[in-house]
C-alpha positions, -999 to +999 in steps of 0.1 A: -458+481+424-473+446+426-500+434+414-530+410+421-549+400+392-569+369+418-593+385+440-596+356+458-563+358+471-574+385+491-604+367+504-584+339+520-568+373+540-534+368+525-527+404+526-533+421+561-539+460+553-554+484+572-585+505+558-568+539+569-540+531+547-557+535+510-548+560+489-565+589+477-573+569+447-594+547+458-621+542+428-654+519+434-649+491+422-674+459+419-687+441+454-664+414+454-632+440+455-651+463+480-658+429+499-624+417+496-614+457+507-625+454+543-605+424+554-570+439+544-548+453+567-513+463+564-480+443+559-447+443+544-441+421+512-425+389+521-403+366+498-426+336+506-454+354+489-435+358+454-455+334+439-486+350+449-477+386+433-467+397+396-443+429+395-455+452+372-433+484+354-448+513+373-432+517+402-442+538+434-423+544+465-449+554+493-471+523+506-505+524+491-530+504+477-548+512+444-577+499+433-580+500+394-617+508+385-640+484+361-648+518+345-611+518+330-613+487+318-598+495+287-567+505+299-558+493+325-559+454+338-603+453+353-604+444+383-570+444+396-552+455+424-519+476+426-495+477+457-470+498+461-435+486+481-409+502+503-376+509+484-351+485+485-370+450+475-352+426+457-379+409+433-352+382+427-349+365+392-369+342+375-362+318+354-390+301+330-400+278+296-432+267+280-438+250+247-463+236+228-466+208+202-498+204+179-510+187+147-528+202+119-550+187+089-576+198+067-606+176+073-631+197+056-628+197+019-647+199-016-666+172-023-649+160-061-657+130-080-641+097-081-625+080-112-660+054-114-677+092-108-660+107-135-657+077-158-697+073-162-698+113-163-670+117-192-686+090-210-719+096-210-733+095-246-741+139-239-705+146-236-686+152-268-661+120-279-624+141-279-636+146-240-640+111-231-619+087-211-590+072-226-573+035-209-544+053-194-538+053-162-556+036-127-586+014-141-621+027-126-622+002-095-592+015-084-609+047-070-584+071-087-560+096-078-576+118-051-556+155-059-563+169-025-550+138-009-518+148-031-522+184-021-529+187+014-507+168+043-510+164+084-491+196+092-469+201+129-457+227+146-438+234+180-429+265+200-404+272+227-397+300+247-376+307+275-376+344+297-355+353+322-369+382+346-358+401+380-340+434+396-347+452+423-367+482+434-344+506+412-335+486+384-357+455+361-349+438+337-364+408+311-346+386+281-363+364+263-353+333+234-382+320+214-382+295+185-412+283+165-412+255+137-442+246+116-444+224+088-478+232+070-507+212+057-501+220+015-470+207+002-439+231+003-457+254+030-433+254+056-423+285+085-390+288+111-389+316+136-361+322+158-360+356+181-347+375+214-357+406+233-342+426+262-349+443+287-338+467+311-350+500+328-331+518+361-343+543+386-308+563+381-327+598+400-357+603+417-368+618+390-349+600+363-362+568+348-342+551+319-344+519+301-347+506+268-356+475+245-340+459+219-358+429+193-344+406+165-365+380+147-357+362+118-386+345+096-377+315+068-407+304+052-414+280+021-447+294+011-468+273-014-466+288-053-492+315-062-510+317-033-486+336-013-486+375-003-514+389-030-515+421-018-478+434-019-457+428-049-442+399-052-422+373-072-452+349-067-479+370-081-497+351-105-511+364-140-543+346-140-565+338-113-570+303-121-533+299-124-526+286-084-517+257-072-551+250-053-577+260-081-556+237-103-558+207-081-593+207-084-599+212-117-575+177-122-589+145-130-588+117-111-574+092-142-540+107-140-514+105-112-488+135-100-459+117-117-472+105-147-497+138-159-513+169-145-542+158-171-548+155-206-543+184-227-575+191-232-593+195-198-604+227-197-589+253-174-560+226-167-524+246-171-499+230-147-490+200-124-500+216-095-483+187-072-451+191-094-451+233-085-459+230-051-430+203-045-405+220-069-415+259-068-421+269-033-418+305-027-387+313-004-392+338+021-364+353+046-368+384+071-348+398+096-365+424+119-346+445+139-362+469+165-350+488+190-359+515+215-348+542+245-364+562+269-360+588+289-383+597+318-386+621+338-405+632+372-408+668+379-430+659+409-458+629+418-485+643+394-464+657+365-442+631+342-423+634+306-414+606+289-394+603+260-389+575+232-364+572+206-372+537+183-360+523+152-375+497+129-353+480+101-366+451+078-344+431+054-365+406+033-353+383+004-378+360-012-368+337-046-389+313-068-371+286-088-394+271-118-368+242-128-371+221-161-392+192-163-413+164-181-448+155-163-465+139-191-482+161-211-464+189-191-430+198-201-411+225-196-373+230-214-344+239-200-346+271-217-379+279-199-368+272-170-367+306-142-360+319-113-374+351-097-356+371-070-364+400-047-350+421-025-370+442+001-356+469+023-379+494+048-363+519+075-387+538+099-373+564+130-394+574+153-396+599+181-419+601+205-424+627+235-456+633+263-463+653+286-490+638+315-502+652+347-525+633+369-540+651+407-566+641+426-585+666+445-601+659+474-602+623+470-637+627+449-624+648+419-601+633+393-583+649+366-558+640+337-540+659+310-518+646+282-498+665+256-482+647+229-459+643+195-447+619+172-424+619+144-416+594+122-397+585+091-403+561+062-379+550+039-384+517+013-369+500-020-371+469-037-363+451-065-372+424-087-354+403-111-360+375-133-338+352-149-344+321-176-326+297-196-309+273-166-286+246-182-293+227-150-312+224-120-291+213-092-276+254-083-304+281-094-287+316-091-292+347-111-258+347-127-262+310-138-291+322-162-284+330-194-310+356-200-315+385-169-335+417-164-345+437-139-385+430-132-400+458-117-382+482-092-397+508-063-382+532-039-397+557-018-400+578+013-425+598+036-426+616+070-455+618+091-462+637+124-491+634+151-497+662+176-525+649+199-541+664+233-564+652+263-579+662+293-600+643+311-625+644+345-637+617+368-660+627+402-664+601+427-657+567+403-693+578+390-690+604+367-665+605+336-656+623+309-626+629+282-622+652+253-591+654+234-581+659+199-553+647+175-535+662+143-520+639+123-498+652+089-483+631+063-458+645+037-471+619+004-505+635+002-514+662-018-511+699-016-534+709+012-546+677+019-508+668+043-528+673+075-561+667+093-575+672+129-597+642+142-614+652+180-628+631+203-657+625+231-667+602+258-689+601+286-697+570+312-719+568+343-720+542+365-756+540+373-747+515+398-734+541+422-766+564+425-783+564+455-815+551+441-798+522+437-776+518+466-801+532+489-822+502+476-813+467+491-832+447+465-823+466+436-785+472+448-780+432+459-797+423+415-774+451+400-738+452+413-726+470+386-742+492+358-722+514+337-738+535+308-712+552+283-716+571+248-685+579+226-678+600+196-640+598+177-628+603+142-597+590+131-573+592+097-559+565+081-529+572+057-526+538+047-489+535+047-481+502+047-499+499+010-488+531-003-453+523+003-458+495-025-473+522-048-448+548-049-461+562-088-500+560-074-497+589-049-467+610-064-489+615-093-525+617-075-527+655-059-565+651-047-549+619-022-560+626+012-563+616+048-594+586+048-616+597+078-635+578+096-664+587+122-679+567+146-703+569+179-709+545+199-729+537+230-727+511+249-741+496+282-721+472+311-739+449+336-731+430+364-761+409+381-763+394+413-719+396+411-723+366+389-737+375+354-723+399+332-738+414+299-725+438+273-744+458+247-731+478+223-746+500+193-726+525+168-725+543+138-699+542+115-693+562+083-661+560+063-653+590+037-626+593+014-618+552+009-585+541-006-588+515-026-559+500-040-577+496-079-563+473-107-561+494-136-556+469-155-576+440-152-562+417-175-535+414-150-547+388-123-575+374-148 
């Protein structure tokens, strides 16, 4: 099947197809496609028109032309147009890069005082004398040390990525190298990215389709102390909330500089060089994601096809935090306070997936579509953290160099989950549509009777545009091209896994956890005027019951 996405191809008569050779599912779609409709007629796809045409996966044998419906717009590509090749095509192979460079910098930031500034405010004759301004460092005139000039930096990043593409009727396939580098804009926030994927899917049977896909990324980042992955646990998770690098920057003053003091001892609030722990304490972040995934598909006949997916997802994270010894000023900190924290992250997730869709269309008005599926999957997770103190040196921080070591905080876990879901839907003429289906989803961590939940939904769209009251009238047909009214009504679960895996004790010892449903209806309304203007409106309702909030117990804990 190839597809064009630019209309306008088809208006300089590229493509030479005959009206009597559409298929049966033919939808309306706006005027321009129903325009550019008339002037094809029928031809063979040549090699000169590659350029022109983008292959896409599903693949057809018979010669037909398909012309995807605005009223689909969320699934499939609006507006574009589908045609179907003789077997035997060679699409050839394709070769191609792109990459990007840009720059980054703050250039909006708070407004803080200057040393003049803060040398007229700290001496005023209102502020009390152990606050005032001593004769250390820059003299007023000199404008001070500016903190967030210290902080923040002009950040870069490029990205490359090279594909590789082609096959033939029977068999595609598509490999891929990417690389990404970004240094950021705060001191020690850095990122690397480096990744592959393949391809490859084969027509081995009429009615046999296999393929599969295969990903590896790997992720280094240097992520700037205290600010870094809050809502996960986390060697970097800070005790106070006024203890990160950024709020301590601006609570500096401007009569110290990075390498002399982080303040005088008895600013308020002031705890830390914040320069020093950005430059010397960077969070360390590695990640290796490996996923990978088969299929089986198979054709019984045109309208009836089961596909079936096997996929695997395995993460393997490492992250450290070095807090050497050092002497900024009034900020010291011994060799035998010196740390390092270490962690090690592991998550394992199987899935299966199987369904069962049948598509016929009767009597080229009447449109119908049924889907039966299931998914399986399993969760599994650890981690571990570990602290270690007392460093002799800085120059090699590793766990069994510190003289003092414990295990920090330790997690494990597992969970299965399974989703049944159903749908059958109707379409007369490309005017009329409507699809009802339903979905059960069960997860093995809630509580007795709360595992599983059902979750139906409703929708309904008319294109007005397509009524003969409109059509029938030139004035009114040539102002409103296209008018689709549609009205919705879903619930859906959410089992918030990807939290709950981080709070193993939480839901073993909570029996009254459950599924978090959430209802919504919706209407919305589509225009297109005069073929040029197009407007959206859209209205719901929304009510979310049984929330899971992820609650700090105790509060003391982050301030």
């Amino acid at each position: 099947v190839i597809c064009i996405e630019d209309i306008s191809l088809l208006e300089k008569n590229v493509y030479d197809v005959d009206r009597d050779c559409l298929t049966e599912n033919y939808l309306f779609g706006n005027k321009k496609l129903r325009e550019a409709e008339k002037r094809m007629r029928k031809t063979i796809f040549e090699e000169k028109h590659h350029e022109l045409l983008e292959a896409v996966a599903e693949e057809e044998t018979t010669e037909e032309v398909n012309f995807k419906s605005p009223l689909y717009a969320s699934r499939t590509l609006g507006n574009s147009i589908y045609i179907s090749l003789k077997n035997g095509m060679n699409y050839g192979h394709t070769v191609a890069y792109d990459g990007s460079f840009s720059v980054s910098r703050f250039t909006k930031r708070y407004n803080m005082m200057n040393l003049k500034q803060y040398n007229d405010y700290i001496n005023h004759p209102q502020i009390s004398a152990d606050r005032r301004i001593d004769d250390a460092g820059p003299t007023p005139q000199d404008g001070g040390t500016d903190w967030q000039d210290e902080l923040f930096k002009t950040g870069t990043a490029h990205n490359h990525h090279l594909s590789f593409m082609g096959g033939t009727d029977k068999t595609k396939y598509s490999a891929s190298l990417g690389y990404m580098k970004q240094d950021g804009v705060m001191r020690g926030a850095e990122y690397e990215r480096i990744g592959g994927r393949v391809y490859l899917e084969s027509a081995v049977k009429d009615w046999l389709k296999v393929g599969g896909d295969a990903r590896i990324n790997r992720h280094n980042a240097s992520e700037v102390a205290n600010l870094a992955r809050p809502l996960r646990p986390s060697v970097s998770n800070f005790k106070g909330i006024d203890d990160n690098v950024l709020v301590q920057t601006l609570l500096q003053s401007p009569s110290y500089t990075p390498d002399n003091s982080a303040g005088p001892s008895n600013n308020l609030g002031v705890s830390m060089n914040p320069i020093a722990e950005a430059k010397n304490s960077p969070l360390i972040y590695e990640e290796t994601d490996i996923n990978a995934m088969a299929f089986l598909e198979f054709k019984f006949f045109r309208d009836l096809t089961w596909r079936n997916e096997f996929s695997t997802d395995i993460t393997r994270a490492n992250e450290s935090q070095f807090f050497p010894s050092y002497s900024y000023g009034a900020f010291v900190r011994t060799p035998e306070e010196a740390t390092l924290r270490e962690g090690a992250y592991n998550s394992d997730v199987a899935r299966l997936a199987s369904n069962l869709s049948f598509r016929r269309v009767f009597q080229k008005a009447h449109r119908t579509q049924a889907r039966l599926g299931a998914v399986a999957e399993s969760y599994k997770w650890s981690g571990l953290m570990a602290e270690g103190r007392n460093f002799a040196t800085n120059a090699i921080p590793t766990m069994n160099l510190a003289k003092d070591t414990w295990a920090d905080y330790y997690f494990d876990g597992a969970a299965k989950m399974l989703s049944l879901d159903g749908c059958l839907s109707y379409e007369y003429n490309g005017n009329y549509y409507i699809d009802l289906g339903d979905n059960y989803s069960r997860a093995s961590y809630f509580g007795q009777g709360n595992h599983g939940e059902f979750y139906p939904y409703a929708l309904a769209k008319w294109r007005v545009s397509s009524e003969d009251f409109i059509r029938e009238n030139e004035s009114l047909s040539e102002i409103f091209t296209d008018v689709v009214l549609s009205v919705g009504y879903s619930e859906s679960g959410n089992s918030h896994l990807s939290q709950l895996v981080y709070m193993t004790n939480c839901y073993e010892n909570n029996p009254d956890l459950k599924w978090e449903r959430n209802k919504q209806v919706v209407g919305r309304l589509l225009l297109s005027l005069w073929n040029k203007v197009d407007f959206g409106a859209t209205a719901f309702y929304r009510r979310n019951d049984d929330l899971m909030v992820d609650a700090n117990a105790g509060g003391a804990e982050y301030g």
